[in-house]
C-alpha positions as CSV (number, residue, x, y, z in Angstrom):
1,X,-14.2,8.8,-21.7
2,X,-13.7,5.3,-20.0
3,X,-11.6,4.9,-16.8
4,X,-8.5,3.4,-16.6
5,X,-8.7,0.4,-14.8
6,X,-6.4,1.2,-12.0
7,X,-4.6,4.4,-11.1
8,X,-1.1,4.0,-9.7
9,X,0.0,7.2,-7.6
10,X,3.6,7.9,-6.8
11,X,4.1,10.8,-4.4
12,X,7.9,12.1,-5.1
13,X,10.1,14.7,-2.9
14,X,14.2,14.0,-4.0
15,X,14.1,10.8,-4.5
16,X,16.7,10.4,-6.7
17,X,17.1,7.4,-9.4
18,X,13.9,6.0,-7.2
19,X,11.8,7.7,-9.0
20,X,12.6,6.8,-12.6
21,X,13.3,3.1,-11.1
22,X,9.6,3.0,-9.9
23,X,7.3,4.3,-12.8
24,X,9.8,2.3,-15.4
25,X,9.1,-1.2,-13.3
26,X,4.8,0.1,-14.2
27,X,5.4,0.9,-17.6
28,X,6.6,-2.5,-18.0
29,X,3.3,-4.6,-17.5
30,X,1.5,-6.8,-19.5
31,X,-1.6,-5.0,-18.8
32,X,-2.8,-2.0,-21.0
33,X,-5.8,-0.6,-18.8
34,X,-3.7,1.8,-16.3
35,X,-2.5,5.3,-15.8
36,X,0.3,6.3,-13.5
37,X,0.1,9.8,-11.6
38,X,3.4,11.3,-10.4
39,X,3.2,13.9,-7.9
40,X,6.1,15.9,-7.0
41,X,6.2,17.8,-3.7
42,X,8.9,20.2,-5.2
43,X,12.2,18.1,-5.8
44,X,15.5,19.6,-6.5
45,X,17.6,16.6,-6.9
46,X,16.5,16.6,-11.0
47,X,14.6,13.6,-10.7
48,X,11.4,14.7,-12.0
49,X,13.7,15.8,-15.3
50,X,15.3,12.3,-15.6
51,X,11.9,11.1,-15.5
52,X,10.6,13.5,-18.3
53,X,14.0,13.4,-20.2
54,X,13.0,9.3,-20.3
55,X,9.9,9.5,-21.6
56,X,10.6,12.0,-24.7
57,X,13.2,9.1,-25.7
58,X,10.1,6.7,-25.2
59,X,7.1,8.3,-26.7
60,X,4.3,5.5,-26.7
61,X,4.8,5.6,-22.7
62,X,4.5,9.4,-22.0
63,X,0.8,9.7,-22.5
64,X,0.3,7.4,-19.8
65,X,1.9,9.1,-16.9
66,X,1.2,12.5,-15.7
67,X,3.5,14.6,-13.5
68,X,1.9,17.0,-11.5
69,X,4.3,19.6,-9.0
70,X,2.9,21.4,-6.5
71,X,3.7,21.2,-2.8
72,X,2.6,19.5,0.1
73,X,3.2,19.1,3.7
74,X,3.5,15.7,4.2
75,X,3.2,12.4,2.4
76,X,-0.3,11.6,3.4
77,X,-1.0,15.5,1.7
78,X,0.8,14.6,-1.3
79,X,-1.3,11.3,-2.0
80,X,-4.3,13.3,-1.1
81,X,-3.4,16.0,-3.9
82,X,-2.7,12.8,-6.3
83,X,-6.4,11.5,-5.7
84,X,-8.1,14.5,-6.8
85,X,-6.2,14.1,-9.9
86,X,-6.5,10.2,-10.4
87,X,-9.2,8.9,-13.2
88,X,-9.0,4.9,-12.7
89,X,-11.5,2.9,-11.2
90,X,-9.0,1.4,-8.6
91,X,-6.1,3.1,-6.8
92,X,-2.9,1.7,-6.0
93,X,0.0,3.5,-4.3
94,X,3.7,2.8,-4.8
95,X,6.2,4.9,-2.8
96,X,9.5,5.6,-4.7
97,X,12.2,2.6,-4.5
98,X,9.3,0.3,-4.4
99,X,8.8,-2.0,-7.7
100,X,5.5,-4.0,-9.2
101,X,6.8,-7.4,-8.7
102,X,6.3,-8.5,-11.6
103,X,5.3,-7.4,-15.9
104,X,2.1,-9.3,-14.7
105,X,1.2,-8.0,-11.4
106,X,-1.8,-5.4,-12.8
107,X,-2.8,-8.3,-14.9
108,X,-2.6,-11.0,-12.7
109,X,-4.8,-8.3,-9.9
110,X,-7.0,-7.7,-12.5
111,X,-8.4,-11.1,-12.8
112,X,-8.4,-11.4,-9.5
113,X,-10.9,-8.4,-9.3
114,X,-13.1,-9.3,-12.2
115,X,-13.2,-12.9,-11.1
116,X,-14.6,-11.6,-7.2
117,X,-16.8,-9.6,-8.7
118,X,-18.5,-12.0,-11.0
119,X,-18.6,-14.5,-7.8
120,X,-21.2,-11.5,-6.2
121,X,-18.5,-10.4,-3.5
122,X,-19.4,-6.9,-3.9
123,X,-15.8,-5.9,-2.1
124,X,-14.2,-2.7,-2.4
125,X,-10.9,-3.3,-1.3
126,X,-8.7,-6.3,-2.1
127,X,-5.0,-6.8,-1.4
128,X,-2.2,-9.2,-2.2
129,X,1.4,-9.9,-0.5
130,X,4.5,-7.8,-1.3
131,X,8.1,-9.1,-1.1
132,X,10.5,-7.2,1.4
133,X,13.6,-6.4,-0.6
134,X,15.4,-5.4,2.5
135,X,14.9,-8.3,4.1
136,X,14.8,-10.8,0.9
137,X,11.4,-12.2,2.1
138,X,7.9,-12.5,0.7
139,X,5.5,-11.0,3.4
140,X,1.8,-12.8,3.3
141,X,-0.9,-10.9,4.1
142,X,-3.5,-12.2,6.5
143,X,-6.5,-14.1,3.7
144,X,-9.2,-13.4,6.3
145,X,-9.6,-9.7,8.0
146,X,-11.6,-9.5,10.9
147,X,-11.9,-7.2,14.1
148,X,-8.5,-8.8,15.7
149,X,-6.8,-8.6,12.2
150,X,-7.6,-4.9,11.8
151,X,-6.3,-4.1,15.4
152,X,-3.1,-6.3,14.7
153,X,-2.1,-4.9,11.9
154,X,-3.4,-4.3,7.7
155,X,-1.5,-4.5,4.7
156,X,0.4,-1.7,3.7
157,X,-0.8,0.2,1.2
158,X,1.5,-1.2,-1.5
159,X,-0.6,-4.5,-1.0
160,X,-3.7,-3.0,-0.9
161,X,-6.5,-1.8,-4.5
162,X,-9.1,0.6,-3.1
163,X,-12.2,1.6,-5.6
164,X,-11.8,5.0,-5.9
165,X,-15.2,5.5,-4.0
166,X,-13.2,4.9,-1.4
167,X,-11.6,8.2,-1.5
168,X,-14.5,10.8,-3.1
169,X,-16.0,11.1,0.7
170,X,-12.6,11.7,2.3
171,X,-8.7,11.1,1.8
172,X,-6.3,10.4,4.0
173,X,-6.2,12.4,7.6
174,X,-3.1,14.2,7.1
175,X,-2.9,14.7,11.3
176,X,-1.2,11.1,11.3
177,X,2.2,11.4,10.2
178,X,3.0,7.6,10.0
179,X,-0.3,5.5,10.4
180,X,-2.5,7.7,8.0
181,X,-2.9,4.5,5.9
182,X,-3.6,2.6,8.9
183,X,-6.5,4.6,10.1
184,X,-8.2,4.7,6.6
185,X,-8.1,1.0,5.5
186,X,-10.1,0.8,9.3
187,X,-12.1,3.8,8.1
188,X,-12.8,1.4,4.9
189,X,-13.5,-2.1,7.0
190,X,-15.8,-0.4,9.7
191,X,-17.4,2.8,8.3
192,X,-18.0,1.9,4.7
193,X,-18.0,-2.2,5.2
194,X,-15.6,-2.6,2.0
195,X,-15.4,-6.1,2.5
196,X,-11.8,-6.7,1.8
197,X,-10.3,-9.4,-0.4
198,X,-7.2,-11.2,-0.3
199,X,-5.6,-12.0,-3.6
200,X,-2.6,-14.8,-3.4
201,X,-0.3,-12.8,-5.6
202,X,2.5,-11.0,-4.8
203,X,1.8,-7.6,-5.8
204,X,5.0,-5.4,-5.3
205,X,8.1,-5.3,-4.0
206,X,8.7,-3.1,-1.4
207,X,11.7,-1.3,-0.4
208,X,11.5,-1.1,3.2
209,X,14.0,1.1,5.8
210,X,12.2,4.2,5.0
211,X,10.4,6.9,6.3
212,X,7.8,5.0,8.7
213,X,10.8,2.9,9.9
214,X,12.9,5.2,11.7
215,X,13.4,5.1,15.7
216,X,11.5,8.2,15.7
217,X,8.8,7.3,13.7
218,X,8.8,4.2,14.9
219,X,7.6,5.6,18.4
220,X,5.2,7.8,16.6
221,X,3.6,5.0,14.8
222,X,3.1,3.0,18.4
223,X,1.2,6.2,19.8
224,X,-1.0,6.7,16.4
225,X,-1.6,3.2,16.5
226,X,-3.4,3.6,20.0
227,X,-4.8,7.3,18.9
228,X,-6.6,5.4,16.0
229,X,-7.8,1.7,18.0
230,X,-9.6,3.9,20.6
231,X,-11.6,5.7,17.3
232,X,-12.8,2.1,16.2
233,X,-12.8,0.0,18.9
234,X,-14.2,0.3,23.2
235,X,-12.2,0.0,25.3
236,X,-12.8,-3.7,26.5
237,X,-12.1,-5.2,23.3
238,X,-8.9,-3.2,22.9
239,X,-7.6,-4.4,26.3
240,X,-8.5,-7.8,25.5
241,X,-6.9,-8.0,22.3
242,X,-3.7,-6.2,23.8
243,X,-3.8,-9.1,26.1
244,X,-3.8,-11.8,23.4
245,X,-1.1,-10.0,21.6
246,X,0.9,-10.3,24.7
247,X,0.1,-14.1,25.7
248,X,0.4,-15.0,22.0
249,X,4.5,-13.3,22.0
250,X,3.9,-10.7,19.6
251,X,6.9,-8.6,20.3
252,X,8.9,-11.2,20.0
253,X,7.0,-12.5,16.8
254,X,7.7,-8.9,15.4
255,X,11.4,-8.9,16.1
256,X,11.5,-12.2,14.2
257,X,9.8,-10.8,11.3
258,X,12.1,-7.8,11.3
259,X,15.5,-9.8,11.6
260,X,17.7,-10.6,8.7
261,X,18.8,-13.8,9.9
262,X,14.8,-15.1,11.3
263,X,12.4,-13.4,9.0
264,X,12.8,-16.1,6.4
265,X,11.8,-19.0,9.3
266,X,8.9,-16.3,10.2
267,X,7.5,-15.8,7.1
268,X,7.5,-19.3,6.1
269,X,5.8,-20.2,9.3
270,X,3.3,-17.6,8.8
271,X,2.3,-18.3,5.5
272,X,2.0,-22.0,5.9
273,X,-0.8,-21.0,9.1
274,X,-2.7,-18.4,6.3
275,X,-2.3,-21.0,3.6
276,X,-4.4,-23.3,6.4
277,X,-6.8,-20.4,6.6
278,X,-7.9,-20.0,3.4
């Protein structure tokens, strides 16, 4: 049986309306070649029933989404569990509340795919922008990942297509709470040299003020981020990048991005230096 071209895994626990929200902005695309696998941590809230009660009324959808319950212990675990299960050759994570940006986007990313590959990049990774509905911003991603890149930051993973091969050798490490994602695209970029891609399309659009972006969490993302630098990189380079990050304003650059009222001058700043870049 041939693969779907992409897998799209939504991990679910009481979400709400999200849920439904999320897999109906996939099953509008413009591109066939996908499957969509929900998994449900155990929700209460009768989310999971909306869901099913909306594809009975729309038969030609249902057999392209499965729903799968069973529990997990965190996030990270969940998407893990959803992995084993995915089929496509590419997968793509959406949390709930987060949208495809547009009917195109799986079309418009498939292109982009096929059209790398024919050019001999050989890349298992590629990734696009997402627009920040909290914020009312389109976020560019960086067109050119190196060392410094990976240590500043990577897209999140609702920017980022990994080839499944990514994931037979090992998921997510479920011991980071917050920056799970973090540590594997590194895993990805240093251990198995995917090569990333950019893509100049906006691929989703992404809900923001959730789970990663409490006070809390917040703190706990800071301290994974160091845990997770010192696995990848000595200790020189991580002081000397740390120093360029300070020299070059970067909390102040971040609190930019994160305001209502400046992250609309950021972001067009920022794209009009990675438009440069390209």
């Amino acid at each position: 049986m041939k693969k779907p071209m992409f897998s799209v895994i939504v991990v679910s626990l009481n979400p709400g309306e999200k849920l439904l929200q999320t897999v109906r902005s996939m099953l509008g695309q413009t591109f066939p070649d996908y499957e969509i696998v929900v998994k449900d941590g155990g929700s209460k809230d009768g989310s999971v029933h909306a869901l099913e009660e909306y594809l009975a009324r729309h038969p030609l959808s249902a057999p392209r989404v499965r729903i799968v319950r069973q529990p997990d212990g965190s996030i990270y675990e969940g998407m893990n569990q959803a992995l084993a299960l995915a089929e496509g050759e590419y997968d793509y994570f959406l949390n709930c509340g987060d949208l495809l940006a547009s009917p195109r986007a799986l079309e418009e990313a498939a292109a982009r795919i096929r059209e790398s590959l024919a050019a001999g990049s050989g890349s298992l990774l590629f990734y696009g922008d997402i627009y920040d509905a909290l914020r009312g911003q389109t976020v560019s991603s960086n067109p050119h990942m190196d060392d410094f890149a990976c240590y500043r930051n990577v897209p999140c993973h609702q920017a980022c297509l990994y080839h499944y091969s990514l994931f037979r050798e090992r998921g997510y490490e479920t011991g980071y709470r917050v920056r799970a994602d973090y540590e594997h695209f590194l895993w990805c970029y240093f251990r198995k040299q995917a090569a990333p891609v950019y893509m100049p399309l906006t691929l989703a659009s992404y809900e923001g003020g959730g789970y990663s972006e409490t006070r809390e969490n917040r703190r706990r993302s800071r301290r994974e981020h160091r845990e997770i630098t010192a696995l990848y990189y000595g200790p020189g380079k991580r002081a000397a990048y740390e120093l360029i990050l300070l020299l070059t304003l970067a909390p102040l650059r971040t609190a930019m991005a994160e305001s209502r009222a400046l992250s609309g001058i950021y972001n067009r700043l920022k794209k009009a230096l990675y438009a440069k870049r390209r």
